[in-house]
ChimeraX commands (.cxc) that place a marker at each C-alpha (Angstrom):
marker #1 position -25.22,23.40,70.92 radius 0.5
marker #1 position -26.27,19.94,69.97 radius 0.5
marker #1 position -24.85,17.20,67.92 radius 0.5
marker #1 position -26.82,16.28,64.87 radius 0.5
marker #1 position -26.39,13.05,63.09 radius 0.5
marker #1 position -25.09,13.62,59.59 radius 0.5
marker #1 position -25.35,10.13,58.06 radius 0.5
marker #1 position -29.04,10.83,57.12 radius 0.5
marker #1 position -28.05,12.31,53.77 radius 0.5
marker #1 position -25.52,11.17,51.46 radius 0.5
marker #1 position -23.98,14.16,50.84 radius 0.5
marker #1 position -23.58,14.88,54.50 radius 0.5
marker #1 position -20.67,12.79,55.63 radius 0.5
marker #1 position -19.00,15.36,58.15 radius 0.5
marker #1 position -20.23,16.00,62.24 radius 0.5
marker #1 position -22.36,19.00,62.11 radius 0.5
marker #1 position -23.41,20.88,65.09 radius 0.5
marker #1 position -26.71,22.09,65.42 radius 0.5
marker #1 position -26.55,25.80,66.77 radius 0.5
marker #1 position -28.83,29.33,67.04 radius 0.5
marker #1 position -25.60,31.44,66.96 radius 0.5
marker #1 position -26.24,34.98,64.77 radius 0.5
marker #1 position -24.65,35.09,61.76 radius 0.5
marker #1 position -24.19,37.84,58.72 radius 0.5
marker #1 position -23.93,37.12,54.85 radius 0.5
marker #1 position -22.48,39.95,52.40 radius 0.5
marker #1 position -21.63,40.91,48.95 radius 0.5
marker #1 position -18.98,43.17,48.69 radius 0.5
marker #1 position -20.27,46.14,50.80 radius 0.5
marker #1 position -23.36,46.34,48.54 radius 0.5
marker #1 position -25.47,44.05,50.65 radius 0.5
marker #1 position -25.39,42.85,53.98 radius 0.5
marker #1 position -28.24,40.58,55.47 radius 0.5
marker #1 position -28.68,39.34,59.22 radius 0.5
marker #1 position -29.95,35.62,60.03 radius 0.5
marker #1 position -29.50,33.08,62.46 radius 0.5
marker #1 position -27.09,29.78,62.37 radius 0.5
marker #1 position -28.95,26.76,62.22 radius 0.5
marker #1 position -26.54,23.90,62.01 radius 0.5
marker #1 position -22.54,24.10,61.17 radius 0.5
marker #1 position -19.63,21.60,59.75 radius 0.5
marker #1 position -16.19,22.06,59.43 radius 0.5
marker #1 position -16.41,22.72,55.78 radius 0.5
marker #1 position -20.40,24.38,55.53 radius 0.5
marker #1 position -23.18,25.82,57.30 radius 0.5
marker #1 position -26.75,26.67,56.89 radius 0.5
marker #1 position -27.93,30.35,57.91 radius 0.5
marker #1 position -31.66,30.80,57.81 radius 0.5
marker #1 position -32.22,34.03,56.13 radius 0.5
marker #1 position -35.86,34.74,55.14 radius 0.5
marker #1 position -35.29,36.54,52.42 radius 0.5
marker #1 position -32.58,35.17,50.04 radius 0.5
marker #1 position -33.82,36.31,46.87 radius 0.5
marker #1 position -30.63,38.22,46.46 radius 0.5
marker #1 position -28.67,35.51,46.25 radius 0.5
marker #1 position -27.98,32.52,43.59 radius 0.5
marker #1 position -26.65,29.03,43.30 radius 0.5
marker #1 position -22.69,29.00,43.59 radius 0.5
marker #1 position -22.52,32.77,44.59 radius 0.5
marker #1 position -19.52,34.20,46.76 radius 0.5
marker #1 position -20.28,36.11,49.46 radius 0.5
marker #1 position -18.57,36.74,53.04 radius 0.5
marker #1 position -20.11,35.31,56.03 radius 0.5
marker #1 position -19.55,36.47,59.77 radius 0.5
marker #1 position -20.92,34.28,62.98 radius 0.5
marker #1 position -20.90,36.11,65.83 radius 0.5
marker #1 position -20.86,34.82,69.78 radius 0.5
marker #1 position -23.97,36.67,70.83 radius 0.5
marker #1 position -27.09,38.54,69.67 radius 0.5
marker #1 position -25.71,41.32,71.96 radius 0.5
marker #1 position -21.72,41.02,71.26 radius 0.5
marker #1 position -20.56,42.42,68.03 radius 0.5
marker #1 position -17.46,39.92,68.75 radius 0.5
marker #1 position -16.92,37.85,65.58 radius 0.5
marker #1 position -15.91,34.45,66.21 radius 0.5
marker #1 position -15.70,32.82,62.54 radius 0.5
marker #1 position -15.52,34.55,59.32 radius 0.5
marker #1 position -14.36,34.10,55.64 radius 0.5
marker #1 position -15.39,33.43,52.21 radius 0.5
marker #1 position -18.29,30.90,50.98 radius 0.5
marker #1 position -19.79,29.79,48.17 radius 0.5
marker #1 position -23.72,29.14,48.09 radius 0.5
marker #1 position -24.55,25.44,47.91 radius 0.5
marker #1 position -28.08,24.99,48.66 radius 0.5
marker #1 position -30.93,27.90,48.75 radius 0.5
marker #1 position -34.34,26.97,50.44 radius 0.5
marker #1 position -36.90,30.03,49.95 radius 0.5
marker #1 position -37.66,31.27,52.79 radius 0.5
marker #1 position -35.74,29.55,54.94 radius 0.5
marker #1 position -32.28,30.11,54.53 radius 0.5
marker #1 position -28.62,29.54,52.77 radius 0.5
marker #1 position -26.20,26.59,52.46 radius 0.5
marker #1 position -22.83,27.83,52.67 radius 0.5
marker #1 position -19.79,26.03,51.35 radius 0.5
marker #1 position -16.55,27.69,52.91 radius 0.5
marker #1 position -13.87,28.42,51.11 radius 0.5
marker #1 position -11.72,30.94,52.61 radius 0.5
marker #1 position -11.03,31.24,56.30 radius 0.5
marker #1 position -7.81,32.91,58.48 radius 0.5
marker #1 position -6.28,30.19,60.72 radius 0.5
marker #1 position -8.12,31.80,63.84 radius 0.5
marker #1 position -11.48,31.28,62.09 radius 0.5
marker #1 position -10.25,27.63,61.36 radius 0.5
marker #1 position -9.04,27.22,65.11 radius 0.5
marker #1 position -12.90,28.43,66.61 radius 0.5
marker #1 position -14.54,26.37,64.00 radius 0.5
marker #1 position -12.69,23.22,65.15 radius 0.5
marker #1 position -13.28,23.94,68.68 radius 0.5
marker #1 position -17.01,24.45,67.79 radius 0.5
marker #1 position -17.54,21.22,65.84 radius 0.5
marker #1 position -15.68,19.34,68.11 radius 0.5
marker #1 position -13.41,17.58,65.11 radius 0.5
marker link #1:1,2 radius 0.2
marker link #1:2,3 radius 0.2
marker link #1:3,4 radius 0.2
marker link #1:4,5 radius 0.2
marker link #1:5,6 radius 0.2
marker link #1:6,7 radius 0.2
marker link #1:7,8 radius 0.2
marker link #1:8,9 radius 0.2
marker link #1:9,10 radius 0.2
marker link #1:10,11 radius 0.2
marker link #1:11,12 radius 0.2
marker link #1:12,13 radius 0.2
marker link #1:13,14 radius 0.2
marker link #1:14,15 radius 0.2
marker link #1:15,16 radius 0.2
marker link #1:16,17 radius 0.2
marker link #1:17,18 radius 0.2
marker link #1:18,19 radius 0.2
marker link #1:19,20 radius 0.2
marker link #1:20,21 radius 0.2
marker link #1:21,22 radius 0.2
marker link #1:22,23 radius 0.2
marker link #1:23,24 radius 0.2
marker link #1:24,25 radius 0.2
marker link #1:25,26 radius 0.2
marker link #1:26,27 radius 0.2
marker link #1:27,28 radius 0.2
marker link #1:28,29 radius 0.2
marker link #1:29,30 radius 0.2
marker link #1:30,31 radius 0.2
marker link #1:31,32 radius 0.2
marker link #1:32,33 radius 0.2
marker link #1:33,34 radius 0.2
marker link #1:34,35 radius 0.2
marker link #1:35,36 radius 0.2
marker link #1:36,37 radius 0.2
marker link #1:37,38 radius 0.2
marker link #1:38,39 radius 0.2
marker link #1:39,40 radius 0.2
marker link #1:40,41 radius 0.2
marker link #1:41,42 radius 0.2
marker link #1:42,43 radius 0.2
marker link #1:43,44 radius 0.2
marker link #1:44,45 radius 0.2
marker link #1:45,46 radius 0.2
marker link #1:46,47 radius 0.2
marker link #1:47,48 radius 0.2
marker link #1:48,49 radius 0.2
marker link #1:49,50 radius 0.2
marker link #1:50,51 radius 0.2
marker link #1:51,52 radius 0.2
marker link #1:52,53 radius 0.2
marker link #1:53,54 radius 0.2
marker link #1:54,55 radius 0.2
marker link #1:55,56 radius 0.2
marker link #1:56,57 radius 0.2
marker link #1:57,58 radius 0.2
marker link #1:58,59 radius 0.2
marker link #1:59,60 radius 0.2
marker link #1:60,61 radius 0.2
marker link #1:61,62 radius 0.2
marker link #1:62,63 radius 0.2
marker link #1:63,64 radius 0.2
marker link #1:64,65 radius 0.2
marker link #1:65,66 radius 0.2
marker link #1:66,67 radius 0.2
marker link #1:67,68 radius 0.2
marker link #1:68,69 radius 0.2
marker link #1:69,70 radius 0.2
marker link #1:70,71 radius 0.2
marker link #1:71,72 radius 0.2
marker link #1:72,73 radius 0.2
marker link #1:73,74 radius 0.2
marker link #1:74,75 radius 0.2
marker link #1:75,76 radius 0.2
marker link #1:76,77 radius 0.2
marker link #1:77,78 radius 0.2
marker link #1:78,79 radius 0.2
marker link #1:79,80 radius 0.2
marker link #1:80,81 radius 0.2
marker link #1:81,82 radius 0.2
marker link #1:82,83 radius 0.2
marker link #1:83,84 radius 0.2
marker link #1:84,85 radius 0.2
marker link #1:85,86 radius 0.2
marker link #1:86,87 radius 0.2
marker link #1:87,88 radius 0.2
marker link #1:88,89 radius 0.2
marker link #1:89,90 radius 0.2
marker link #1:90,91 radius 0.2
marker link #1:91,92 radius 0.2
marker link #1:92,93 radius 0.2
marker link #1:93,94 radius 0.2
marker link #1:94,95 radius 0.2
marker link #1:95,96 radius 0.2
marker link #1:96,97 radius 0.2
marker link #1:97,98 radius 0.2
marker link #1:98,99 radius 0.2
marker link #1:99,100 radius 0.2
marker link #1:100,101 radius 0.2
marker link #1:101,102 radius 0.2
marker link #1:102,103 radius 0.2
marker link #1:103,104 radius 0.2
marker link #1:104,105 radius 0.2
marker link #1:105,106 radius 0.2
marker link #1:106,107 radius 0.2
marker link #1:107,108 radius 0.2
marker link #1:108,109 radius 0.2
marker link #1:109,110 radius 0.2
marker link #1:110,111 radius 0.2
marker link #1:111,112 radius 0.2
view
């Protein structure tokens, strides 16, 4: 993981870590899609997802990151609401519900 500079955008006032970790996004147990991790903040993170077509602006949907493509071992996961989509790309995710060990990794991740 790298360190990427958040003061480039206004809205971005918090550390965020650049990272390739994989990372799920779900509705309910309707829908379940796979992407990577491409940067992450204690309080958001942006999955690239190519398709996100299923999704819209302030949406709530689960989100899982794991440690490895080849561990199933969940390190972070909770609720989020969809900030920011970029087609084709990916998903902003604002979180808004996480267990205390979630919260713990997170921290350790970003470095707070």
């Amino acid at each position: 993981m790298s360190y990427v500079e958040g003061s480039n955008n206004n809205q971005r006032r918090d550390v965020r870590v650049s990272s390739e970790l994989p990372a799920t996004i779900s509705v309910g147990s309707q829908l379940t899609l796979k992407g990577q991790l491409k940067d992450l903040s204690l309080k958001s993170a942006f999955i690239r997802i190519k398709n996100n077509v299923y999704f819209q602006l302030n949406d709530e949907v689960g989100f899982a990151i794991q440690e490895s493509e080849d561990e199933t071992r969940i390190i972070i996961e909770g609720v989020a609401r969809i900030s920011r989509i970029a087609l084709g790309e990916g998903l902003a995710i604002y979180f808004t519900k996480m267990e205390d060990a979630s919260v713990k990794r997170l921290k350790e991740l970003v470095k707070e």
